[in-house]
C-alpha positions in Angstrom: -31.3 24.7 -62.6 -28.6 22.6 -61.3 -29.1 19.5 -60.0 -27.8 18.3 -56.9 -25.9 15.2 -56.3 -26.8 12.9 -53.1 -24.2 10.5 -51.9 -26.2 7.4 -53.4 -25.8 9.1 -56.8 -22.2 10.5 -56.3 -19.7 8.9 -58.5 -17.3 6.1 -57.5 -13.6 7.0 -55.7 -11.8 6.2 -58.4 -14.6 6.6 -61.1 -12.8 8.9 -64.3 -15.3 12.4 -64.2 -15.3 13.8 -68.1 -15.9 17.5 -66.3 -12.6 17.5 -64.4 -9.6 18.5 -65.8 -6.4 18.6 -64.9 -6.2 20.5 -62.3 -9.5 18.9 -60.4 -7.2 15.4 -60.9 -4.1 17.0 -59.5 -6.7 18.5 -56.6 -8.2 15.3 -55.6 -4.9 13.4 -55.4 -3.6 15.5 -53.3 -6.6 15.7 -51.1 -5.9 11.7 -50.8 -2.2 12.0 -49.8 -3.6 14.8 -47.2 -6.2 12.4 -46.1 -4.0 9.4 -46.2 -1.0 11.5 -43.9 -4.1 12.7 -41.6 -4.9 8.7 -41.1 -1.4 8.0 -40.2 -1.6 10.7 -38.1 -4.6 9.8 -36.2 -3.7 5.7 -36.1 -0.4 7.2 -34.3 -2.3 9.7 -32.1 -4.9 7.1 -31.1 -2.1 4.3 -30.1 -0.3 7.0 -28.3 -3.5 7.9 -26.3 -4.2 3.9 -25.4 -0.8 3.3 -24.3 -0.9 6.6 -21.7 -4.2 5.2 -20.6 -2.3 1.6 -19.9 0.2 3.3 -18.4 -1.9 5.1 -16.0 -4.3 2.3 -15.6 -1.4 0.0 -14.4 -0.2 2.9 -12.4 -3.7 3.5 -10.6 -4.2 -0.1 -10.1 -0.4 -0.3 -8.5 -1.5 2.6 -5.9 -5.0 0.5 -5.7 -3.0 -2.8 -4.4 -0.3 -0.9 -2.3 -3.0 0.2 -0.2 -5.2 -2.6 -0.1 -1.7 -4.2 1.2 -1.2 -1.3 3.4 -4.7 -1.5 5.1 -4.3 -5.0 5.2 -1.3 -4.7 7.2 -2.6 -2.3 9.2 -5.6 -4.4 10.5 -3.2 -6.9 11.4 -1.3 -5.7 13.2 -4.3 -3.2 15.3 -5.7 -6.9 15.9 -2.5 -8.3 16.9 -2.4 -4.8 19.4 -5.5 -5.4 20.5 -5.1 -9.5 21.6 -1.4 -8.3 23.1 -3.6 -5.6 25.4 -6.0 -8.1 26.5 -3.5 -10.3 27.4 -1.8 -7.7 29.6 -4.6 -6.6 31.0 -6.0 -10.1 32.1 -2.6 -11.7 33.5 -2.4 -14.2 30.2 1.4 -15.3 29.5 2.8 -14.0 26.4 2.9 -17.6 25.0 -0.9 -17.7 25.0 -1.8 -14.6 23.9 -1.6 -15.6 20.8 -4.1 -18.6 21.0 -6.6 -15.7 22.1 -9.3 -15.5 19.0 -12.0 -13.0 18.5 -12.8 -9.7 15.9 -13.3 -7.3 18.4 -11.5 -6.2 22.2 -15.4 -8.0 23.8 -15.0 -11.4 22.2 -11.1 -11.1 23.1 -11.6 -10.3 26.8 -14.3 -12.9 27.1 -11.6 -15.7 25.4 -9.1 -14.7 27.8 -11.8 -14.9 30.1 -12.3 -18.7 29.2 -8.7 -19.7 28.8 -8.1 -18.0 32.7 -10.3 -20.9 33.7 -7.4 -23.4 32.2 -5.3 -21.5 34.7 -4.3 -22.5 37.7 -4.6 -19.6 39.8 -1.9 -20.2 41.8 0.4 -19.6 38.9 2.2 -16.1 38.2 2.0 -15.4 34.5 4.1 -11.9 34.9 6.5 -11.8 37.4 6.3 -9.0 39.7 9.7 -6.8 40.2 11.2 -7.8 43.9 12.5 -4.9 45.4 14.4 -6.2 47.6 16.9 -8.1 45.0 19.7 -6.1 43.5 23.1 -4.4 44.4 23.1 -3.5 48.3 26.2 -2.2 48.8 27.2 1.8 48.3 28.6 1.5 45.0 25.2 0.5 44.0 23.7 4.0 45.3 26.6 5.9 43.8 26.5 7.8 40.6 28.4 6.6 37.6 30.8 9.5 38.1 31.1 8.8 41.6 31.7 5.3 41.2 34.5 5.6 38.4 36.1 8.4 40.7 36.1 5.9 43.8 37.4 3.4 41.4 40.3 5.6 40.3 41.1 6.2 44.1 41.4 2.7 45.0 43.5 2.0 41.9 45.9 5.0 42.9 46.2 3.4 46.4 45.0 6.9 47.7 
């Protein structure tokens, strides 16, 4: 019977074998460039594969901090909305509307609620539109066309 061979009795890589001949030497050396070439290979393929990964990780965590940016923005300016609105809505002057402080629209109203007390209530944060003030005579009523058509008159002497 033949007997097998386990790896702990298997001869050493570069161990000379009396039963191979020439052509089992010329066999195994090539089978060592092969394997060699295939390590090349695969050193290559596996830096190739870690420098796409990079590349994407550094491209996913790009798109990660543009939004975080993004969203930051975003919640800065809705609270910036949100203490303008406030501020309308309770009469505050535009100069103090920024001093107004709170997370949410409640604790916003109920700061402009306090500072209104700082207010003397006689004084007119927004001034209201006066009617009454403006151009009163007919060129004021008149149409743009109409007016540069009376204009052309006068300067014709007609």
């Amino acid at each position: 019977m033949s007997e097998v061979v386990t790896p702990d009795a298997a001869p050493e890589v570069g161990a000379e074998t009396p039963e191979l001949g020439d052509a089992g030497k010329k066999a195994i050396a090539a089978e060592r460039r092969r394997a060699d070439a295939l390590d090349k290979e695969l050193k290559a393929l596996r830096a190739e594969a870690e420098a796409r990964a990079t590349a994407e990780l550094s491209e996913l965590e790009r798109v990660k901090k543009e939004r975080d940016e993004l969203a930051t923005g975003k919640s800065a300016s809705d609270r910036e909305a949100i203490r303008l609105k406030v501020a309308l809505e309770k009469g505050l002057p535009a100069n103090l509307a920024a001093r107004l402080q709170g997370d949410d629209y409640d604790s916003l109203v109920a700061d402009a609620d306090a500072l209104l007390e700082f207010i003397p209530s006689d004084a007119k944060p927004i001034p209201k539109l006066d009617p009454s003030q403006g151009p009163k005579d007919a060129v004021g009523d008149q149409s743009p066309g109409a007016q540069f058509a009376a204009h052309l008159h006068q300067q014709l002497g007609h």
